[in-house]
TORBAZA-49455 format. One line per 4 residues: number of its first residue (from 1); their letters; for each residue x, y, z of N, C-alpha, C. Coordinates in Angstrom, 1 decimal. Layout:
BEGIN
NUM> a> X,Y,Z,X,Y,Z,X,Y,Z ~ ...
***
This chain:
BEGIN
1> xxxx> 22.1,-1.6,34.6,21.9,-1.7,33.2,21.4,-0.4,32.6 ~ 22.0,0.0,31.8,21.8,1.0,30.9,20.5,0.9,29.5 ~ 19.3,2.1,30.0,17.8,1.8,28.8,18.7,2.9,28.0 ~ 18.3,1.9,26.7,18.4,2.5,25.3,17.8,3.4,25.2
5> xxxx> 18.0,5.1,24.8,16.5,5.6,25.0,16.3,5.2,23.2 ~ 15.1,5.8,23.0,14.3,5.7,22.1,14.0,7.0,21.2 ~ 14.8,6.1,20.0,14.6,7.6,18.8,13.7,6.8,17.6 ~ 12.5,7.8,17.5,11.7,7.7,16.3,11.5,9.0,15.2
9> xxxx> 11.5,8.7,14.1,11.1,9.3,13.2,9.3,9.7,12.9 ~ 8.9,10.5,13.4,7.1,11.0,13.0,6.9,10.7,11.9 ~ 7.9,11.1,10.8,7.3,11.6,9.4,7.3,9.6,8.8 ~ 7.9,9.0,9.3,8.0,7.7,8.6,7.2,6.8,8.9
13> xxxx> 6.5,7.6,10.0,4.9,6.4,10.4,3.8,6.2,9.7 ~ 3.5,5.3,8.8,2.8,5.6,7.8,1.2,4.4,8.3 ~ 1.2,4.1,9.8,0.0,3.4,9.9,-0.1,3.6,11.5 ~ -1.3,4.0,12.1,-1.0,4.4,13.5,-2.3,3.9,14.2
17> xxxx> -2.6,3.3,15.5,-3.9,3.2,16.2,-4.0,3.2,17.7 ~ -4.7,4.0,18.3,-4.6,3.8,19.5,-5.5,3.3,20.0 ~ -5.7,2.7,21.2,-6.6,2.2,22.0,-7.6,0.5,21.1 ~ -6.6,0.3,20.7,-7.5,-0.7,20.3,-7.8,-2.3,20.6
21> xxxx> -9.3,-2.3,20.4,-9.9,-3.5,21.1,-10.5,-4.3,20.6 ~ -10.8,-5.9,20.8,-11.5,-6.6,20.0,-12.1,-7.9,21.5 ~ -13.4,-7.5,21.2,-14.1,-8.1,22.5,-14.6,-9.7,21.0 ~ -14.5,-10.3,21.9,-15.8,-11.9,21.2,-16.9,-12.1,22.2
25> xxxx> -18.4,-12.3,21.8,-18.7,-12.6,22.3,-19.4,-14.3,22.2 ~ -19.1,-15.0,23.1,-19.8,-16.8,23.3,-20.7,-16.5,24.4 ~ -21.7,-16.3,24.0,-23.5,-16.3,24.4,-23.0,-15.7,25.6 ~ -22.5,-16.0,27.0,-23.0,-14.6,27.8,-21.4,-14.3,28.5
29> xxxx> -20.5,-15.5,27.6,-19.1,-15.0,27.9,-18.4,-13.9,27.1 ~ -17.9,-13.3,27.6,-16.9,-12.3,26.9,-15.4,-11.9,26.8 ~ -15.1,-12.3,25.7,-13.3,-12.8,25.2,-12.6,-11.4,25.0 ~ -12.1,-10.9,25.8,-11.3,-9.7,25.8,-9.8,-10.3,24.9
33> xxxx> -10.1,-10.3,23.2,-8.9,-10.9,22.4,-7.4,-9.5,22.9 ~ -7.9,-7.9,22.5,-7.2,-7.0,22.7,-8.0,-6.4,23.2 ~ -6.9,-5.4,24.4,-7.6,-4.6,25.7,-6.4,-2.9,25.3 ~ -7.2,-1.8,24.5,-6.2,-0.6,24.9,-5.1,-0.8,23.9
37> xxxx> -4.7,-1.6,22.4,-3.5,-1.6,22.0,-3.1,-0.5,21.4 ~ -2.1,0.2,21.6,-1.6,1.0,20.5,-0.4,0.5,19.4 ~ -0.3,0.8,18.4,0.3,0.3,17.2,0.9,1.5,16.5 ~ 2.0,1.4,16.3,2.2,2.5,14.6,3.3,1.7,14.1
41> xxxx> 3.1,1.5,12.6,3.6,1.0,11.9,4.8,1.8,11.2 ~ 6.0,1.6,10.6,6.9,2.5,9.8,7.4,1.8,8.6 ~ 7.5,2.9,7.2,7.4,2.0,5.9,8.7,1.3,6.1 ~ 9.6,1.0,6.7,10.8,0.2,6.2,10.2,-1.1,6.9
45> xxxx> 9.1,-1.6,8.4,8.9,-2.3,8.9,7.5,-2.9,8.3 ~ 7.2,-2.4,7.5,5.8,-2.8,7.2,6.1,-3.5,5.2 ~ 7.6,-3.1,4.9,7.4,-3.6,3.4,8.7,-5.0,3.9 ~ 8.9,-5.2,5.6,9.1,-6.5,6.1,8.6,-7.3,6.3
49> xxxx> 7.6,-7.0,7.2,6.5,-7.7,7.4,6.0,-8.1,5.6 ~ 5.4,-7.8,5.0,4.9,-8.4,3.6,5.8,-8.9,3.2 ~ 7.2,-8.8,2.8,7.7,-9.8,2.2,8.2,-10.8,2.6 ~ 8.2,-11.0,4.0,8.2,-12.3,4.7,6.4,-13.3,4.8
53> xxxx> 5.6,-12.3,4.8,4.4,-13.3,4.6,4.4,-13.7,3.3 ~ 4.8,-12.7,2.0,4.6,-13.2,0.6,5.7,-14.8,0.4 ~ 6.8,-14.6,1.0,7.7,-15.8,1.0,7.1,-16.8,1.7 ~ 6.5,-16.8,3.1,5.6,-17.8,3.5,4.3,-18.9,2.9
57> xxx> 3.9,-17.5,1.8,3.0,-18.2,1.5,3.8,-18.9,-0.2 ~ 4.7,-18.6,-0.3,5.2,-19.3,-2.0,5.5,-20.8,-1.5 ~ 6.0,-20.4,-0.4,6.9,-21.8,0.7,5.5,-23.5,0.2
***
């Protein structure tokens, strides 16, 4: 099987994060929610995302 390679545009990333984490803590337990995520967002995928939640929520 043949990998797709992968073509991105820099200049169209308009939201980016690396390494990110979100611990909870319940008194001496500790909820590893995200461990290390990285993210970048691009405007044509991010004004999808909103108009699918805005239609969600008219629903």
């Amino acid at each position: 099987m043949k990998r797709k390679e992968q073509t991105s545009v820099k200049e169209d990333v308009i939201f980016k994060v690396s390494g990110l984490t979100k611990v909870y803590e319940m008194g001496e337990v500790k909820v590893h929610a995200l461990r290390g995520i990285d993210l970048e967002l691009y405007a044509g995928l991010l004004s999808l995302i909103a108009s699918l939640l805005v239609s969600s929520c008219v629903s």
